[in-house]
N, C-alpha and C positions, 0 to 999 in steps of 0.2 A: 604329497606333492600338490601345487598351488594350479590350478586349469591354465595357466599363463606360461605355464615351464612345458606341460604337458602338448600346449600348443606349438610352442615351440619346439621341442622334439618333433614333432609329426610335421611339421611345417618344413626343419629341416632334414628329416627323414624323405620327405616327397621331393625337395628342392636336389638333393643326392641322385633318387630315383632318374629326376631328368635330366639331369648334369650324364648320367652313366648311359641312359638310352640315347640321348642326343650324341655322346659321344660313340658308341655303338656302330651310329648311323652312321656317323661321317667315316671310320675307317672301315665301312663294307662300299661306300662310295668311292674313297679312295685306291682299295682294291678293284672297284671295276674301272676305275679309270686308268688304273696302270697297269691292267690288262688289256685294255682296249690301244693304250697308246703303245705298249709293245708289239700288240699283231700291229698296229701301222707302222710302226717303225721298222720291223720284219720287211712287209711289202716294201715299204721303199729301197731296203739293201738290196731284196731280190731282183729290183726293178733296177737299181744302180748296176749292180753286177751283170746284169744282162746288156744292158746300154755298154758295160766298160766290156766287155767281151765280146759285142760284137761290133764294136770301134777297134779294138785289136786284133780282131780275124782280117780286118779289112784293111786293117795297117797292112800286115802279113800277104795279102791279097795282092798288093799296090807293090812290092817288093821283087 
């Protein structure tokens, strides 16, 4: 084999390498951000249901 094939392998050998680590990265970033956006999205229901419950206690209050 000719050093020019050989570089080429190894060139695209390495260019694979970071094509698979770069991608790697992004879906452990992606995992932490849709975990981080589901506990907020958690707190806000909890925070809605609490507001609609005791908007409804106080309907029931007013009755």
């Amino acid at each position: 084999m000719s050093n020019e094939f050989m570089l080429l392998l190894v060139g695209l050998g390495v260019g694979v390498l970071v094509c698979a680590f770069l991608l790697l990265k992004i879906i452990v970033e992606v995992k932490k951000a849709r975990k981080e956006f589901a506990k907020i999205h958690e707190e806000q229901i909890r925070q809605f249901h609490k507001e609609f419950m005791a908007k409804r206690n106080n309907n029931n209050d007013e009755d």
